[in-house]
Each structure stands twice: as C-alpha cells, then as structure tokens.
C-alpha positions as CSV (number, residue, x, y, z in Angstrom):
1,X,91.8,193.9,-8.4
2,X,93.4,191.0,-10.3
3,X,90.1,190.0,-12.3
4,X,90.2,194.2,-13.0
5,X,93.6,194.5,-14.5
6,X,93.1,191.3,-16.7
7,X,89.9,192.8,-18.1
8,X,92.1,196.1,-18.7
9,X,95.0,194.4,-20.3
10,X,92.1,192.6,-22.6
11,X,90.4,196.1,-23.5
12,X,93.9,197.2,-24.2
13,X,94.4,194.0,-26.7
14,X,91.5,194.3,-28.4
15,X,91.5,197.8,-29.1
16,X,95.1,197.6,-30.9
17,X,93.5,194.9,-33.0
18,X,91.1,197.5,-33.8
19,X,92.4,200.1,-34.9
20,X,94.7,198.4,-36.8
21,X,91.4,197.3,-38.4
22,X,90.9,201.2,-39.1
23,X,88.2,201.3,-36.3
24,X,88.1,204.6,-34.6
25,X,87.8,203.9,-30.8
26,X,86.6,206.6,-28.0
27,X,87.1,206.0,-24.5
28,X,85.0,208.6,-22.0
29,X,84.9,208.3,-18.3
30,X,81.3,208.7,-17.0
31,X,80.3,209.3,-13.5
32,X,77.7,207.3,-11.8
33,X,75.2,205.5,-14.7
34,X,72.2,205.5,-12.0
35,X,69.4,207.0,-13.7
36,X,71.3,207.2,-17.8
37,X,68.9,204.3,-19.4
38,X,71.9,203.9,-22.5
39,X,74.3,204.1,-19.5
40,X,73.0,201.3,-17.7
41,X,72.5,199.0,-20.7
42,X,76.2,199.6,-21.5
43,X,77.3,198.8,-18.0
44,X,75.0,195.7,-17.9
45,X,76.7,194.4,-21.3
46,X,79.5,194.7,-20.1
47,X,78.8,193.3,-17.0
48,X,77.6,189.9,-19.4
49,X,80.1,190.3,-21.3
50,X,82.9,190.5,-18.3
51,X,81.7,187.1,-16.8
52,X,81.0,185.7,-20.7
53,X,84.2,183.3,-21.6
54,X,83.0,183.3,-24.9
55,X,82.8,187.2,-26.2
56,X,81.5,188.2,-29.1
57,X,81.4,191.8,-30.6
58,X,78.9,193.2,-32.2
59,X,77.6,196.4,-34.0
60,X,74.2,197.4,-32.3
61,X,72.7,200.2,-34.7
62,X,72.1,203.1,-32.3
63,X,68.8,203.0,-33.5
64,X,68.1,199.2,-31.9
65,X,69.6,200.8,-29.0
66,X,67.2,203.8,-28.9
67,X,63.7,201.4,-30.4
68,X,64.7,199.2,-26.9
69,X,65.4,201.8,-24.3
70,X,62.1,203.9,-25.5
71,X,60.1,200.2,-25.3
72,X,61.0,200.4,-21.6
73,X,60.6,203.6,-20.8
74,X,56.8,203.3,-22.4
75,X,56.3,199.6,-20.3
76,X,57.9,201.5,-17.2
77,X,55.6,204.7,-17.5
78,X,52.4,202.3,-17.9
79,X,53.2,200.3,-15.2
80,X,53.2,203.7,-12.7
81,X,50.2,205.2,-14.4
C-alpha cells in the first residue's frame, strides 16, 4: 500500500507540472484490461515504468501505438492458423 500511495502522490506531482505546461490531462477508470490489446500495453508501461527509477515521458503517436498492436494481432492470428 505504501509503494501505491507514493506512486499516487508522484502522478499527482507530475500532473500539476503539466498542466501548468498547458497539457490537457484525462484520467478514466477502466475495469479489468484482460482481453483490451491498447489496455494491456498501457498497464504493462506502466508497470516498467513503476519499477523504472529513471522515468522518462514520452509522446507515442497513436498511430505507433495502433502499427504495433495490429503487428501482433497479425503474428498472433498466424501463429493459431
């Protein structure tokens, strides 16, 4: 829980940086990211990033995001057909 609330308190600080920065920043609670490919990329980032000491943040293009999750979907589909 400890580990939890730091992380919070750092999401907090960054996020005031921010938007100071003019940077318009969303916060949405999903349920469950089992099955969501751009769901469980986020949540393994994060995960990285969470046990990372040295953090960097950067802009992924949603298209990058999109070009990678359809590359495995296409590897995962040939691998079951």
């Amino acid at each position: 829980m400890k580990n939890r609330n730091h992380l919070i308190e750092e999401i907090r600080k960054k996020t005031i940086v921010l938007e100071k920065e003019n940077w318009n920043i969303e916060y949405t609670w999903k349920k469950a990211h089992a099955g969501h490919n751009g769901k469980e990329l986020a949540d393994r980032l994060a995960k990285e990033a969470a046990r990372n000491s040295d953090i960097s943040y950067n802009r992924i293009p949603k298209s990058e995001i999109e070009h990678q999750e359809r590359e495995k979907s296409i590897g995962k589909w040939q691998q079951h057909h």
